[in-house]
C-alpha positions as CSV (number, residue, x, y, z in Angstrom):
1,X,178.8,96.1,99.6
2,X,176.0,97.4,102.0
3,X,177.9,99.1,104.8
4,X,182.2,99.2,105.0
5,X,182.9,98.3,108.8
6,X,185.2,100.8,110.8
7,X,186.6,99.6,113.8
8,X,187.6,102.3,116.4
9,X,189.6,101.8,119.7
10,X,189.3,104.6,122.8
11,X,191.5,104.6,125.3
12,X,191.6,106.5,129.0
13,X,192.9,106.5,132.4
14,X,191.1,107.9,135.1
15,X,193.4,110.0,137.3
16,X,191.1,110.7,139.8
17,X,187.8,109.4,141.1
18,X,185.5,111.5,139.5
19,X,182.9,110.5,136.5
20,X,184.3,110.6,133.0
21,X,183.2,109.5,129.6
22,X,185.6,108.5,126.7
23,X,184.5,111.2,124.2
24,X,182.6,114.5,124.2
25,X,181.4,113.8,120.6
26,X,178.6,111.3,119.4
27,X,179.8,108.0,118.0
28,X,177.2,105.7,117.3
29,X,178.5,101.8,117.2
30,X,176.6,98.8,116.1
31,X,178.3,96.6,118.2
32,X,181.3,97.2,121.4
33,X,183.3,95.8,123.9
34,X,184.8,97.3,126.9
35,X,188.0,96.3,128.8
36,X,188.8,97.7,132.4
37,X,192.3,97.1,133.3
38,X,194.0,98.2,136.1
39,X,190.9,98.4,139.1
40,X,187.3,98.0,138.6
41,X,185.0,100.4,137.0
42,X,181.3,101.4,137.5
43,X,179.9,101.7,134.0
44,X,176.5,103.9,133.6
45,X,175.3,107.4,132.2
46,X,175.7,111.1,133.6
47,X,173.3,110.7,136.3
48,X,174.5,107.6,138.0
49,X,177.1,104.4,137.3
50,X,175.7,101.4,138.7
51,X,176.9,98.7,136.8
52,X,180.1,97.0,138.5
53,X,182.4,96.2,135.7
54,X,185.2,93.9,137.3
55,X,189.2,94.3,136.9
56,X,190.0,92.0,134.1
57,X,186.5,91.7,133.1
58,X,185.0,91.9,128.9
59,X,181.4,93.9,129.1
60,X,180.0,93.9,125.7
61,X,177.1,95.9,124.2
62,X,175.6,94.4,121.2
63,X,173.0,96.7,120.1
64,X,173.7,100.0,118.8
65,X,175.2,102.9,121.4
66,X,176.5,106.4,121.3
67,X,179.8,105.9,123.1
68,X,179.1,109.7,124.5
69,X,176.2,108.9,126.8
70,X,178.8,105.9,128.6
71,X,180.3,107.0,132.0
72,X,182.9,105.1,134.2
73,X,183.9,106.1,137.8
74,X,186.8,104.4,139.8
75,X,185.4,101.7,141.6
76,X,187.7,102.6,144.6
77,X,189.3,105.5,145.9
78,X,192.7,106.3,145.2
79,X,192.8,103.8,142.6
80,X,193.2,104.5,138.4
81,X,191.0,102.2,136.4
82,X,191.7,102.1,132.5
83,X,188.7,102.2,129.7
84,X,188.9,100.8,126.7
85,X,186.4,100.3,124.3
86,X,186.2,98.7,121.0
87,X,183.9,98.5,118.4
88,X,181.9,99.0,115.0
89,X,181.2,102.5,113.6
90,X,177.6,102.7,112.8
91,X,178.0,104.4,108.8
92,X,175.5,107.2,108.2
93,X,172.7,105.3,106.4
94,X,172.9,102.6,109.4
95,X,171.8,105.4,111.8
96,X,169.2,106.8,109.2
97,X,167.8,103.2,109.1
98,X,167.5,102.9,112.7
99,X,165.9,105.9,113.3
100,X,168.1,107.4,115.3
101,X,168.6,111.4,115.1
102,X,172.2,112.3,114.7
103,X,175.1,112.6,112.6
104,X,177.6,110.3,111.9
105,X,181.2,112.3,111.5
């Protein structure tokens, strides 16, 4: 076998209206969706969230992504939007072969 899978699920609420990523630690996946339930989300990094993800709404990334550089604001004031993304660990070798420069813990 090449490379075991690991699927990880990350959950969070927002509780106010102010940016927030899922985790402070780098996890690399291959592959991820992301759910928003409960109001819409704007998806981007830590310098601005653009991207209109819509309540209800599946965005997937299908290239390789460090789940710490992802940022979600409330789309709304006043309103709590839920995260959740799931997806495939990238195993150590996998992030040697692409090049990328981190560790995989």
């Amino acid at each position: 076998m090449p490379f075991l899978r690991s699927f990880e699920q990350l959950t969070y609420t927002a509780i106010a209206d102010t940016l927030f990523s899922l985790t402070l630690t780098d996890k690399w996946y291959n592959y991820c969706d992301i759910f928003v339930t409960g109001a819409s989300a704007y998806l981007g990094d830590v310098t601005a969230q653009t991207a209109l993800i819509t309540l209800s709404d599946i965005y997937t990334i299908p290239t390789p992504v460090n789940i710490k550089d992802l940022f979600f604001k409330n789309a709304g004031a006043g309103v709590n939007t839920t995260i959740t993304i799931i997806g495939t660990l990238m195993t150590q070798k996998q992030v040697d072969d692409s090049g990328i420069q981190a560790t995989v813990f």
